[in-house]
N, C-alpha and C positions, 0 to 999 in steps of 0.2 A: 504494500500500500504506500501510494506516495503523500510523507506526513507533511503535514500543513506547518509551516511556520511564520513567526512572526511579520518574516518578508512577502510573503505575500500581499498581494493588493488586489483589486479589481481597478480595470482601464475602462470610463471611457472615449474609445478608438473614434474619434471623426472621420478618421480617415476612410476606416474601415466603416462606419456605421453598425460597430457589434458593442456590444460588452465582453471583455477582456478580463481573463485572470493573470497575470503577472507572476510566473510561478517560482523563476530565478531568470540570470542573466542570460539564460540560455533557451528559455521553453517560456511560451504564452499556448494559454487555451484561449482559443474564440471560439466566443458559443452563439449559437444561431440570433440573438434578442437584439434587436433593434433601438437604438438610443433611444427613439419615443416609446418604447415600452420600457423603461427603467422608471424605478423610483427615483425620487431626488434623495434619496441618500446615500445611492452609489456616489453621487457625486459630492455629495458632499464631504462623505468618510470614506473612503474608499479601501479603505483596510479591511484584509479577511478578518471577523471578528471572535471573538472564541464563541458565540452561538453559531455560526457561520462552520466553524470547525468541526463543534460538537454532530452538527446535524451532517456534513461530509461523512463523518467518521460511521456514525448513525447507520446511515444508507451505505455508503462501502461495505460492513461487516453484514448488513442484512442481505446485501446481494451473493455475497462472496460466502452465504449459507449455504447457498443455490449451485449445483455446476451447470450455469448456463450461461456466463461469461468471463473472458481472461480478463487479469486483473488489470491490465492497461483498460479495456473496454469499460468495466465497471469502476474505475478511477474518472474516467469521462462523463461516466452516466451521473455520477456522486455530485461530481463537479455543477454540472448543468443543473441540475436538481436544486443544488443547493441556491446557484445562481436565478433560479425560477424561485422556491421556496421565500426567499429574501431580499430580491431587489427588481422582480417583474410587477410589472401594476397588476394590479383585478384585469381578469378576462370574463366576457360572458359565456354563458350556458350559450354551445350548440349541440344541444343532445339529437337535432332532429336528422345528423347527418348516421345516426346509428340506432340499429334497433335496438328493440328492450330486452331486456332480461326476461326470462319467465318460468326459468328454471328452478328447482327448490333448494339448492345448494348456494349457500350465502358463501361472500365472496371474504375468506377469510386474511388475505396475502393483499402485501403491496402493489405484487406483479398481478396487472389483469388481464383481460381479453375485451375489447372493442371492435363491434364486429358494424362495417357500414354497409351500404348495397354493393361496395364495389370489393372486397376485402376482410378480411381479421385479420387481426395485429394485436403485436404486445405492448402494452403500455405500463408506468410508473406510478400511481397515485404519490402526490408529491405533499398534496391537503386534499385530507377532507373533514367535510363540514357534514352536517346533517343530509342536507335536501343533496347536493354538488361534492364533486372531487374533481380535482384539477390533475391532470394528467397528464404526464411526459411523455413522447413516442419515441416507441427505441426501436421502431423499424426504420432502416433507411428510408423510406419516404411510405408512406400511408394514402391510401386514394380513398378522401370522403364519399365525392362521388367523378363525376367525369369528368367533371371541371376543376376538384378543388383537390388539393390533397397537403400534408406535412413531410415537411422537410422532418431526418430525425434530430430530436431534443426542442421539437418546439412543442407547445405546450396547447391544451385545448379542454375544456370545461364542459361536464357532462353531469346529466341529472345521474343516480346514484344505479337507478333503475337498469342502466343501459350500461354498469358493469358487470360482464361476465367473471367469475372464476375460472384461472387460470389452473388445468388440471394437471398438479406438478408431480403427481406419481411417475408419469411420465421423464421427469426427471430425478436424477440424484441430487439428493439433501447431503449436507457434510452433517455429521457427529459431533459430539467433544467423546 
C-alpha cells in the first residue's frame, strides 16, 4: 500500500482542468473531477488531511479483503474515492438510467452491481445516505445508455433501490 504522508497535497491543475494528488516529486495522480466540480476547500487547504488519510486507508484495506484487484489498481481506486468522498460537490440522483433492484438479497458490500439498459458494471458506494448512494465506477467506461456513458472513477448518484449485490462467492475473500 502506498502510505500517505505529510507531503502530500491535492492540485488544482488549470492546466489540466483535473484535480490532482501531489504524491512526491516524482508521481501525480489525476483523477477524472473537473475544477467546477470541486469544493472550495481543495482550494483553499489543499493538504491530504488525516480524515483524508484515515478514509484512503479505510477503503484500500477493505478492497484488498477482496482478490479482485492488484494493489496499484486498488491504490487508485482508494485514491479517487477519497478524492470524491471529500472534495467533489453534491451530485444529483440519476437512478432512471438503471433498473431497480427487486431481488430479496440486500446489498450487504461496498462493491455493487449497477445494471443500465445498455450494460452491468461494478461500482464503489463511496456514501451512502438513507434514500441515495453515490457511486464510483470502476469499469473503464460504463454505457448508461446510447448516448451517455462514464469514464472510470467518475462518480454518479443512485436511489438505493437500483443497487444490486455484488455476488462475491464468486470470488476469493482473504482471511486473517
Amino acid at each position: 500500500m502506498l502510505q500517505a504522508t505529510k507531503q502530500w497535497q491535492w492540485i488544482a491543475c488549470a492546466n489540466k482542468n483535473r484535480l490532482l494528488l501531489d504524491l512526491n516529486d516524482d508521481m501525480q495522480l489525476c483523477t477524472p473531477y473537473k475544477l467546477r466540480q470541486l469544493t472550495d476547500c481543495v482550494f483553499e487547504n489543499p493538504r491530504f488531511s488525516l480524515e483524508d488519510a484515515a478514509f484512503y486507508e479505510q477503503v484500500y484495506n477493505y478492497l484488498d479483503g477482496f482478490e479482485l484487484y492488484k494493489p496499484a489498481q486498488i491504490c487508485q481506486i482508494a485514491l479517487n474515492a477519497t478524492a470524491v468522498k471529500f472534495h467533489l460537490k453534491p451530485v444529483l440522483a440519476k437512478s432512471w438510467f438503471f433498473e431497480e433492484y427487486t431481488g430479496t438479497q440486500p446489498s450487504t458490500e461496498a462493491i455493487v452491481k449497477l445494471t443500465s439498459k445498455a450494460q452491468t458494471g461494478e461500482f464503489l458506494i463511496v456514501e451512502h445516505c438513507p434514500d441515495a448512494s453515490i457511486c464510483l465506477n470502476l469499469n473503464e467506461t460504463f454505457k448508461l445508455d446510447d448516448n451517455l456513458s462514464l469514464e472510470q472513477f467518475e462518480v454518479i448518484r443512485v436511489l438505493n433501490n437500483r443497487v444490486h449485490p455484488l455476488l462475491l462467492e464468486q470470488y476469493h475473500t482473504k482471511s486473517a
